[in-house]
N, C-alpha and C positions, 0 to 999 in steps of 0.2 A: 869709153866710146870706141877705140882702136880694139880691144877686143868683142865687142856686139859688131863690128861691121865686118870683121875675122866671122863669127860665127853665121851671121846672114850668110857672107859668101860660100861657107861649107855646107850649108843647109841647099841653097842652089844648087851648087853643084851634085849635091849626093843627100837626101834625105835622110840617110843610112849612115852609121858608121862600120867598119869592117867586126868592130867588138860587137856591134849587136848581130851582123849575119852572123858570126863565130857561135855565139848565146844561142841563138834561136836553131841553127842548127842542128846544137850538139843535144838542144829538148825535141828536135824532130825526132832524133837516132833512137830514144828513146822509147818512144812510143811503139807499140805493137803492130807489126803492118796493116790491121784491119782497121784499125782509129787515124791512118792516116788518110782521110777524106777533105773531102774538096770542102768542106764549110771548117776542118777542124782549125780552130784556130792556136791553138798551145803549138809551139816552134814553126809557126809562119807567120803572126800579128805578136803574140806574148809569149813571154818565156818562161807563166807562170806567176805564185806569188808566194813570199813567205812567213814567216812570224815570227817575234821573239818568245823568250819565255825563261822564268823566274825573276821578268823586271817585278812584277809587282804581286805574288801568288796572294794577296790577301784580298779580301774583300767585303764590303759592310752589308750587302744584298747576303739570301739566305734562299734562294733562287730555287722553286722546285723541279726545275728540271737544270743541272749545271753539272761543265766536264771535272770541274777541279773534283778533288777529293777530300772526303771529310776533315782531314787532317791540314789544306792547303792552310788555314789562317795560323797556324803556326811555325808556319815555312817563312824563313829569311827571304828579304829582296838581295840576288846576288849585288854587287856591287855593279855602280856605275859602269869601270871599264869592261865589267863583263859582257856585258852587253850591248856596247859599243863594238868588242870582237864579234857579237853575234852579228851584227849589222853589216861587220868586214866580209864575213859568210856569205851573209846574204845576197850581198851585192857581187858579189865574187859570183854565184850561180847565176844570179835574174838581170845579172848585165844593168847597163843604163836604164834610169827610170825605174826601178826597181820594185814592182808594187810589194811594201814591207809595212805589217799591220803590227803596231806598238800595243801587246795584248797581255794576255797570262793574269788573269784576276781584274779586279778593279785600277786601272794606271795610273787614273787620276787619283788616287791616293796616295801617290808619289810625293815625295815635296815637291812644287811646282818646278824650281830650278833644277832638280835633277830630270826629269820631266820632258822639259824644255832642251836640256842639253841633249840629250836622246835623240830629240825630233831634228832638230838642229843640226845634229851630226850626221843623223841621214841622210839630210838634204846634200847636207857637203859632201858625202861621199858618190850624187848621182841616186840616191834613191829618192821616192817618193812615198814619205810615209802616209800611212793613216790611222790615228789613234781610237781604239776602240773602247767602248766606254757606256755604262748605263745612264751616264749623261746625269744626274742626281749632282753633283757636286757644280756642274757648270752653273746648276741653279741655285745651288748654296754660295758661289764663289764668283759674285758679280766682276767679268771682266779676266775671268778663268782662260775663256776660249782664246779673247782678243789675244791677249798675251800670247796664246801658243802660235796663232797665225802672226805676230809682229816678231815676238822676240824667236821663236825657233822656225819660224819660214810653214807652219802645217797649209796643207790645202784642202787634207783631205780629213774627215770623219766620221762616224758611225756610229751611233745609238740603239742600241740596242731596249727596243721598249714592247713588252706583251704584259701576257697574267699568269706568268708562271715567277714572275720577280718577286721576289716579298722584302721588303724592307724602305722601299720607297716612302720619301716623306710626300705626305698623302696621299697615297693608293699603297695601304699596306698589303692589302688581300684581295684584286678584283677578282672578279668573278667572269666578266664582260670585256673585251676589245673595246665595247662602244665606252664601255667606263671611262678607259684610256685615248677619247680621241680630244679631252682638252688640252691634255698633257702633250699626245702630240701636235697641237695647233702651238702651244708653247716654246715647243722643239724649234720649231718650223719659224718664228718669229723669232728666234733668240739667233737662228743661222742669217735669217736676211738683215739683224739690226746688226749682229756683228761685220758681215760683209760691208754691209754702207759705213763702220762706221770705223772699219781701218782700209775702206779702200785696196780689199783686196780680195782672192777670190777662195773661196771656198766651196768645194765638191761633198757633199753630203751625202750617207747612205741611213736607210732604217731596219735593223734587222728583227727578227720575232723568230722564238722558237714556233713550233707551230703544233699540236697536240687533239688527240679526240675534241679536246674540254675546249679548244679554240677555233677549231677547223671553217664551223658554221659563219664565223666573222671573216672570214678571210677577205671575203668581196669587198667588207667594208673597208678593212684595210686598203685594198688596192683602190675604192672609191676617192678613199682619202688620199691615197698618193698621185691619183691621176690631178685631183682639183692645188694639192701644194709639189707638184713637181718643180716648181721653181724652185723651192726650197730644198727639197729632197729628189736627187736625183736615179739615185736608186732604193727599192724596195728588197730586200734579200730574207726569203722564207729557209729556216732551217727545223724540216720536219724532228722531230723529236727522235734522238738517239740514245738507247740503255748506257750509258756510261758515267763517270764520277758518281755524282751524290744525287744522283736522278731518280726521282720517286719511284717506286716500283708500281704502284699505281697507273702512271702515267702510262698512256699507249700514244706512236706514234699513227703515221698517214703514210697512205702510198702516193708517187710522185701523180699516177690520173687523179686520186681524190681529190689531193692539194687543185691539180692545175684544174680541175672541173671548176672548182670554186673562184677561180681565179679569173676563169671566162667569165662566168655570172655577171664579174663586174665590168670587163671590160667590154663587154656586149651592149652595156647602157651608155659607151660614148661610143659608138658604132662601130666596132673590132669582134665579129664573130671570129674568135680566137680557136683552130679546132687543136683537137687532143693534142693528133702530132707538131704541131708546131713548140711543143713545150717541151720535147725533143731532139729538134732540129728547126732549120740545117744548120745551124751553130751550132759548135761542139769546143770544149777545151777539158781535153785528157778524155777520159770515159766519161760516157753518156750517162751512167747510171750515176754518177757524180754531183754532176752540177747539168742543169736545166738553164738556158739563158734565153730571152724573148727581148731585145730591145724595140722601143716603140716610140714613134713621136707625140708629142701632143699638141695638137694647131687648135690655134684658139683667136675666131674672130669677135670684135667687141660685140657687147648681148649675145652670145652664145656660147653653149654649151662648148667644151671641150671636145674633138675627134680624135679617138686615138687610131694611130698607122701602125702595123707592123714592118719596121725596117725593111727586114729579108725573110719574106716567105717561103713555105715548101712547093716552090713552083719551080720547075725547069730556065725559067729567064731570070730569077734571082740569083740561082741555085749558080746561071752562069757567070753573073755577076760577081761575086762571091768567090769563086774558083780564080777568075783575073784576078782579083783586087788581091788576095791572100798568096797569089804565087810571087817564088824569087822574086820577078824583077820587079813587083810591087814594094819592094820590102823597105819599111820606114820605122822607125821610133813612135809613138806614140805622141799625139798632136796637146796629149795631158800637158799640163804648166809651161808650155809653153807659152812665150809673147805674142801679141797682135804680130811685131814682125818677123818673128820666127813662125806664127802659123802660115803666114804669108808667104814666106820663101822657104817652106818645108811642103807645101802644096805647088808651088811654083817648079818646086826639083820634083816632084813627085809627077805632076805633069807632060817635065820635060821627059820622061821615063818611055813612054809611050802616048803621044799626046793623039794619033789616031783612036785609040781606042777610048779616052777621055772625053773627046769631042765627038765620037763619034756612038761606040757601042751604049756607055756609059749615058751620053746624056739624054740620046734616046729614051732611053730606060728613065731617067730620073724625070723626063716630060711626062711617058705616059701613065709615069705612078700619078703621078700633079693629078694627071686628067681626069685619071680614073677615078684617084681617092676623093678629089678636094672639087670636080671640077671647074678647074682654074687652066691657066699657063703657070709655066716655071717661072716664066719672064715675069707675068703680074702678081704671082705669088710672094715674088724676093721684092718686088713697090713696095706691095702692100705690110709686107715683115717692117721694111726699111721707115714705112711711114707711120708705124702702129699699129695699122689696121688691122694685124694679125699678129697674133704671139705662136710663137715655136719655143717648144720645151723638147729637152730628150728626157725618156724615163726607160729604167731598167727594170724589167721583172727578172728576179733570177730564183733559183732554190736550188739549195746543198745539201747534199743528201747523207749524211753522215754516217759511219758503220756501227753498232753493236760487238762485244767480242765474238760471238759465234760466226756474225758474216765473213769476219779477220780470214775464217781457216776455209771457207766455201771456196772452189774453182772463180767464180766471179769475184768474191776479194781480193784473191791473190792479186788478179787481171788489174783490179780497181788500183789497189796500193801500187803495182807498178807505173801505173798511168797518172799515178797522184799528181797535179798541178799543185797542192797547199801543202809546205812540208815546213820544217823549225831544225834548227843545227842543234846538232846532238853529239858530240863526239869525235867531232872530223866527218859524222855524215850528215843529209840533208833528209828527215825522218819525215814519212809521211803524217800529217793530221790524226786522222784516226788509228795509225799503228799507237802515238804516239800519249792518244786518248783511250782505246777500245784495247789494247795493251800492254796496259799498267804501266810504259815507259813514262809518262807525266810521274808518276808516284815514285818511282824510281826517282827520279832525275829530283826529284823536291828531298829524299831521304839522302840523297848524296848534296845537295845545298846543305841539310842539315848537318852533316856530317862533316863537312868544308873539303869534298871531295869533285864539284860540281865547276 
């Protein structure tokens, strides 16, 4: 109790601590001066995010589009402590809160307790893991998840489900996304009965690689993630990249194709969503990276779903955005925290500049009300409070992964310098796709093999 009301009082005072200004600084210095713009947000909201790698390089999927390489299923899992050093890494660069995705093959093929102690260790160190996974075994192993959200503290997870997976117990070979949307209702039912049923909270994401052979479904996908945004919070499209054991058949998409298809659907809960907005004015690291479009979804009882775009390409967002992302806004992330910590992490945050809170800000947040939903703010938060209205956040994002040739282009270069997603390698913090589209994954598994790793 003496320390929860210790930490209330330092959340008052300063939303902030001086190690995350420290963090997010030294990922501003980084960046190129032309990426540092008023919507970017890598070193002025996040500091980035990381991954492990050779917790678990095996895998039971046969995946025709995957980074590992043909040889991963006979690559050793390094040992436990190894990978709790990775985790010292990581948290070492991304500061407090640490978004750190527990990856590298299938993980849940771990033994549960070694698994468990990984996630669990992250937590203790200040990070926030999220365990990435084809989700196959949660189904096989009633009570899988619970356990990882009770005994190792998870909050966070990611399913990764398309029709490039093969190996799935029933749907060895779709053909179709729509094949796959019982499986994801499945998904989506097995996240809300775990939550009710340890009381506690869990953040969900859904990822898909995305390919010629799937492109046409994408709408549906995002149909289906607008109507179980409860469930699943974000949607993450990862067009198809030449790398590991990836069909050579397979052709990827460009980020307009994807994001055309992506309007289609969000145009049917009233979001004429245009090109550039899929673009901007969010940004972390390079643009040609990652794509990010956060959106509400308001939903009053018998009716359809509305979806909002958070922050549009419009001059009054654009200025909104620029406040809220500068120094003296600067806070930690409002993720796992408490009801009273989100309380008095908003209340310090407040006290920062409460002119501009009460003043430019809420403006802004009335005349969105007006415009989108026409409502008030005022009767809009009744009407939340009473039922009458559901509010969901949902994330559309896509990650655009490199091929080796793009590695050695002028824009690679640029890209891998600006990498937001990198894995400890050596004493360094290696970008994703060097580490994919540059044989260093194959390396790094021939040296486990060799017990050089």
């Amino acid at each position: 109790m003496r320390g929860t009301f210790r930490r209330i009082l330092e959340l008052l005072r300063d939303p902030a601590t001086d190690e995350e200004r420290t963090v997010l600084a030294a990922r501003w210095a980084e960046l190129a001066p032309d990426l540092r713009r008023p919507g970017q947000g890598f070193g002025q909201k996040v500091t980035g995010c990381g991954a492990t790698i050779g917790v678990q390089p095996r895998c039971d999927f046969a995946c025709t589009g995957c980074y590992l390489g043909n040889d991963a299923n006979h690559v050793p899992a390094l040992p436990t402590e190894a990978i709790l050093r990775q985790l010292d890494a990581l948290r070492a660069r991304l500061g407090p809160k640490s978004n750190i995705q527990i990856t590298d093959g299938e993980v849940t093929l771990l033994p549960m307790d070694e698994l468990i102690e990984i996630v669990r260790y992250a937590r203790s160190i200040g990070g926030i893991p999220m365990v990435m996974t084809h989700g196959d075994n949660l189904r096989r192993q009633p009570g899988m998840l619970e356990r990882l959200m009770v005994e190792g503290g998870l909050t966070e997870i990611s399913i990764h489900v398309d029709i490039t997976q093969r190996g799935r117990d029933g749907h060895h070979a779709p053909t179709s996304e729509l094949e796959l949307m019982p499986l994801r209702d499945e998904f989506a039912d097995r996240v809300r009965a775990a939550r009710k049923s340890t009381g506690r909270p869990l953040r969900a994401a859904t990822t898909l690689t995305v390919s010629r052979d799937n492109l046409p479904q994408v709408a549906d996908v995002v149909r289906w993630g607008v109507k179980n945004c409860d469930a699943f919070g974000m949607i993450s499209f990862q067009p198809l990249a030449q790398v590991g054991r990836t069909r050579k058949k397979l052709v990827g998409v460009s980020p307009a194709e994807l994001w055309a298809e992506v309007a289609q659907a969000t145009a049917d809960f009233g979001l004429a969503l245009p090109e550039e907005a899929s673009a901007g004015p969010l940004h972390f690291g390079h643009p040609a990276c990652t794509r990010y479009v956060p959106l509400l979804a308001v939903e009053r009882s018998g009716e359809a779903p509305r979806l909002i775009q958070m922050i549009r390409p419009v001059p009054e967002d654009l200025g909104i955005v620029e406040r809220f992302f500068s120094r003296e806004m600067s806070c930690s992330a409002f993720r796992d925290d408490t009801a009273l910590e989100a309380a008095a992490r908003t209340i310090g945050l407040v006290s920062r500049a409460p002119g501009w809170f009460l003043g430019p800000l809420r403006r802004w947040l009335r005349e969105r009300v007006r415009e989108e939903l026409g409502t008030s703010l005022f009767q809009l938060g009744i009407d939340h409070l009473r039922g009458a209205v559901r509010i969901d956040a949902l994330t559309l994002t896509s990650h655009h992964f490199m091929a080796p040739a793009e590695l050695q282009t002028d824009l690679g270069k640029q890209r891998l310098a600006a990498c937001v997603f990198r894995l400890p390698h050596k004493g360094d913090m290696v970008p994703m796709c060097q580490m994919n589209a540059a044989g260093q994954r194959d390396q790094f598994y021939q040296e486990i093999i060799e017990g050089g790793a």
